[in-house]
N, C-alpha and C positions, 0 to 999 in steps of 0.2 A: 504494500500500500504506500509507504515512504518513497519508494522508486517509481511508482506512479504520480505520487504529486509533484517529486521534483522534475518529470519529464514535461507535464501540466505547465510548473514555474519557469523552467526553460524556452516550453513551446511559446507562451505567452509573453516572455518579453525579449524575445526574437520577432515575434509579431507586431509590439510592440514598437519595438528599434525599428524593423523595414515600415510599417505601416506611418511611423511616426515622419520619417526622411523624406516619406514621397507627398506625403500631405501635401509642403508647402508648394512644389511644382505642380503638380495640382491643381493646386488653389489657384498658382501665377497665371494659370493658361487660364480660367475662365475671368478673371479680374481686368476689370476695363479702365485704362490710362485716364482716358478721355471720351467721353461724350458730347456730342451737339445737333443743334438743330437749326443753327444758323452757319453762316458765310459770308462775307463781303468780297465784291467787285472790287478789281485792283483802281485805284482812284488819278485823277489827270496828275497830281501832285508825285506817284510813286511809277509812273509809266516810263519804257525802255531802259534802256542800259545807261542814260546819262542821268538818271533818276539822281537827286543827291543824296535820298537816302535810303537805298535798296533794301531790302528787311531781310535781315540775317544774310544777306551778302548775296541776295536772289531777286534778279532784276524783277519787275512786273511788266507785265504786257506792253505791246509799242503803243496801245488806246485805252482807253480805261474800259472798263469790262462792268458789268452788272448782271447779278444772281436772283433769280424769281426766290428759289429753296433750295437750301441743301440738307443734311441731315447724315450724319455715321459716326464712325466709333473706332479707339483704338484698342487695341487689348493689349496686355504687360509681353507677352509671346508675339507681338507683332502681328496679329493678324489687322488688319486694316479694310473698311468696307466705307464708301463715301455712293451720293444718292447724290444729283443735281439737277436740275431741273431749270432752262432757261435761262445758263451761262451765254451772254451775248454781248456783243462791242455797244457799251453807253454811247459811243462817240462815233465819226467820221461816216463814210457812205455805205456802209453797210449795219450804222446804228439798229439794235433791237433784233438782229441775227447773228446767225452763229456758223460760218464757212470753212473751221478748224474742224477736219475730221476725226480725229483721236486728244486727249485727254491724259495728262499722265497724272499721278499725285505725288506731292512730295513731304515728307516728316521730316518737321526741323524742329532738333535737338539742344540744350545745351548741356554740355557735357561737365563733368565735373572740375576742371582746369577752364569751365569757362567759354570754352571755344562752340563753334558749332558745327554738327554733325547732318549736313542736309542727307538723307535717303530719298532716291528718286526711284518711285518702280516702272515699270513696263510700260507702252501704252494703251489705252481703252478705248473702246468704238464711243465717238461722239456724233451725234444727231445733228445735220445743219439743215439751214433755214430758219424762218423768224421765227422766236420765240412763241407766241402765238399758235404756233402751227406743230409746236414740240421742237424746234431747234435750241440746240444746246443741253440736250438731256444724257445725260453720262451714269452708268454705275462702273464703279470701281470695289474689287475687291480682290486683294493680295494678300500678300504676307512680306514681312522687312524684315531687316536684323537690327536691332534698338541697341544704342548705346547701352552699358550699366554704367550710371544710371542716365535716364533721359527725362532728364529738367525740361520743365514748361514748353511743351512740345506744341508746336504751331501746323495746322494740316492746311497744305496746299493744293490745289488743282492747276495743273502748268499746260502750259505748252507741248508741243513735241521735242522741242528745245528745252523744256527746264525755265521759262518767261513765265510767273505765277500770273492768274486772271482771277482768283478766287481765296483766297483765305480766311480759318475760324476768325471770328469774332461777330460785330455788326456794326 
């Protein structure tokens, strides 16, 4: 009976010890960095590469840009899903449409030194035509590799280039 309990006491805190290790990874994949349900249009103030003050070191559009909705999420394991609806040029002769056929997104990081870590992923099919009509409707969903740690993360929707029209805030 003694050699049965101590195989019980054993079993249990080996179970214990592995059950207790893998929780926190776990836990990290379903836990979500960031949420939102807005976006703003890159604005005439932060447009092309002579912008004076490019945000985090990531030109914005050669026009200013404006967002009907967007809405998505980061998760701590990087998965990454963005939703847009009616990214279009506020400005110039194609105002209120959207003639960009792909969409990339980009995660910018600050790292613990400070610095910043942009991630850019793939491209995604975007929708042209005037807004209106459903141009400039994007879904985006990847995966990135996240700094440890990745400080006050900013979610972009860019160009095919890497030129942002869309970033968190309002």
């Amino acid at each position: 009976m003694q050699k049965l309990s101590q195989v019980l006491l054993v079993t249990t805190l080996l179970s214990t010890v592995f059950f207790a290790g893998s929780a926190p990874a776990a836990a990290a994949r379903g836990l979500n960095i960031m949420e939102f349900s807005t976006m703003i249009g890159v604005p005439p103030t932060l447009t092309g590469a002579q912008s004076q003050a490019p945000l985090r070191g990531i030109s914005g559009g050669g026009v200013p840009w404006m967002i009907g909705s967007a809405r998505g999420e980061l998760s701590a394991s990087g998965h990454l899903e963005i939703t847009v609806q009616g990214l279009v040029f506020a400005a110039g002769p194609n105002a209120g449409s959207n003639t960009v056929t792909s969409f990339r997104a980009l995660v910018s990081c600050v790292q613990s030194n400070g610095s910043f870590d942009n991630i850019l992923t793939q491209a995604f099919p975007a929708t042209t035509g005037p807004a209106a009509s459903g141009g400039g409707d994007a879904k985006i969903e990847t995966n990135v590799i996240l700094p440890q740690p990745c400080i006050a993360p900013i979610i972009f929707v860019t160009s095919p280039g890497g030129a942002w029209f869309a970033a968190t805030g309002n």
